[in-house]
Wavefront OBJ file of the C-alpha trace (Angstrom):
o trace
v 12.594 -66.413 -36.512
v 10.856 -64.061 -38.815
v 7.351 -65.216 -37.949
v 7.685 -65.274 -34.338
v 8.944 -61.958 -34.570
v 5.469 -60.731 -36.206
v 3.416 -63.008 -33.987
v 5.215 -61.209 -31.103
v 4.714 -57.863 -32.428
v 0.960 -58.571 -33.129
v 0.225 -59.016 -29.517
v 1.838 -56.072 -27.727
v -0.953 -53.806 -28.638
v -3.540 -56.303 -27.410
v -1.287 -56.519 -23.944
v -1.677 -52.243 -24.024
v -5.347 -52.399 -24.250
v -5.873 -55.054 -21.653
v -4.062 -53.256 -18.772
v -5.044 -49.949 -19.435
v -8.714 -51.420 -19.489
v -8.017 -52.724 -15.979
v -6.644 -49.257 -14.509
v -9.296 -46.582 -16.039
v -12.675 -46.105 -14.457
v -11.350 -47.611 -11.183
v -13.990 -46.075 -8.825
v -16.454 -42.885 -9.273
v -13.387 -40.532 -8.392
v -11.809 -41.585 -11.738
v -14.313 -41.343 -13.538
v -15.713 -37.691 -12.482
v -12.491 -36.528 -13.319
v -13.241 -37.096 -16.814
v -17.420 -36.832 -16.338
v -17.373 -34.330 -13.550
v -21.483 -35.164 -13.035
v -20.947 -39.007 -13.568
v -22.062 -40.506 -17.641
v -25.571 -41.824 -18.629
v -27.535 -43.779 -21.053
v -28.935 -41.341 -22.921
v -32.572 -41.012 -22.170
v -31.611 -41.934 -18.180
v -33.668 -40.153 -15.331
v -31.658 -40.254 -11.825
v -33.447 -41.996 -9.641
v -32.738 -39.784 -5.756
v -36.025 -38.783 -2.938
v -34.024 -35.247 -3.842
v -33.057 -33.004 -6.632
v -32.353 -35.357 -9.812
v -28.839 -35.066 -11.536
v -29.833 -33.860 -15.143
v -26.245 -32.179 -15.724
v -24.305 -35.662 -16.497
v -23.092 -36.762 -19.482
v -25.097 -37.934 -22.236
v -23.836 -41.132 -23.941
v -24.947 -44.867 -24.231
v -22.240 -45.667 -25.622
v -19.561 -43.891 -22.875
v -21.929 -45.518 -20.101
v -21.470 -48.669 -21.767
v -17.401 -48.414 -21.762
v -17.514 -47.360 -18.251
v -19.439 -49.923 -17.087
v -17.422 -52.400 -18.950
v -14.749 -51.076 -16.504
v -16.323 -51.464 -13.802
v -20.052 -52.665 -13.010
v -19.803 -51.064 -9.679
v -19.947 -47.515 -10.851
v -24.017 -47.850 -11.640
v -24.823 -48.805 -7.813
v -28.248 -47.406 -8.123
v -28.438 -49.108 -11.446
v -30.544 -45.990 -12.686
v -28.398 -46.054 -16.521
v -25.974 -42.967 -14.842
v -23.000 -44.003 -14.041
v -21.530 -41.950 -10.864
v -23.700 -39.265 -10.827
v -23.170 -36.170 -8.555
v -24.427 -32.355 -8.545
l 1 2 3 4 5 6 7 8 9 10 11 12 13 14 15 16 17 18 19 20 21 22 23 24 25 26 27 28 29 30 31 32 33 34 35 36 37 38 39 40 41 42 43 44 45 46 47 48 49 50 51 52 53 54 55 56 57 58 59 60 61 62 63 64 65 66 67 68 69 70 71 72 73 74 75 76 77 78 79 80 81 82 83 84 85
């Protein structure tokens, strides 16, 4: 009874992770709450006909995350994740 007990234990803060993975970065709006001009590779030039986005956060390794969320959120796949002025 003891060692189920532990196994049981073990596994509850895998279950947390796992469904809080599914919920954050659900679409852009999430995730420009956070990264109000969307996240980037660092090194990442927005690709637009306009007036590029140079104001977004900075981090391969936060684009990486986000995109593990959700591959949807790079559209343009430029390396900036939901990028907006």
């Amino acid at each position: 009874a003891r060692l189920t007990a532990v196994f049981t234990a073990s596994l509850l803060p895998m279950a947390a992770k796992t469904s809080a993975k599914k919920k954050l970065y659900k679409n852009c709006t999430s995730l420009n709450k956070k990264y109000k001009h969307g996240v980037g590779k660092s090194g990442a030039k927005d690709r637009t006909s306009g007036k590029r986005v140079t104001n977004f956060k900075k981090s391969t390794k936060i684009y990486n995350e986000a995109m593990s969320y959700n591959r949807g959120l790079d559209r343009d796949k430029d390396g900036i994740a939901c990028e907006k002025r």
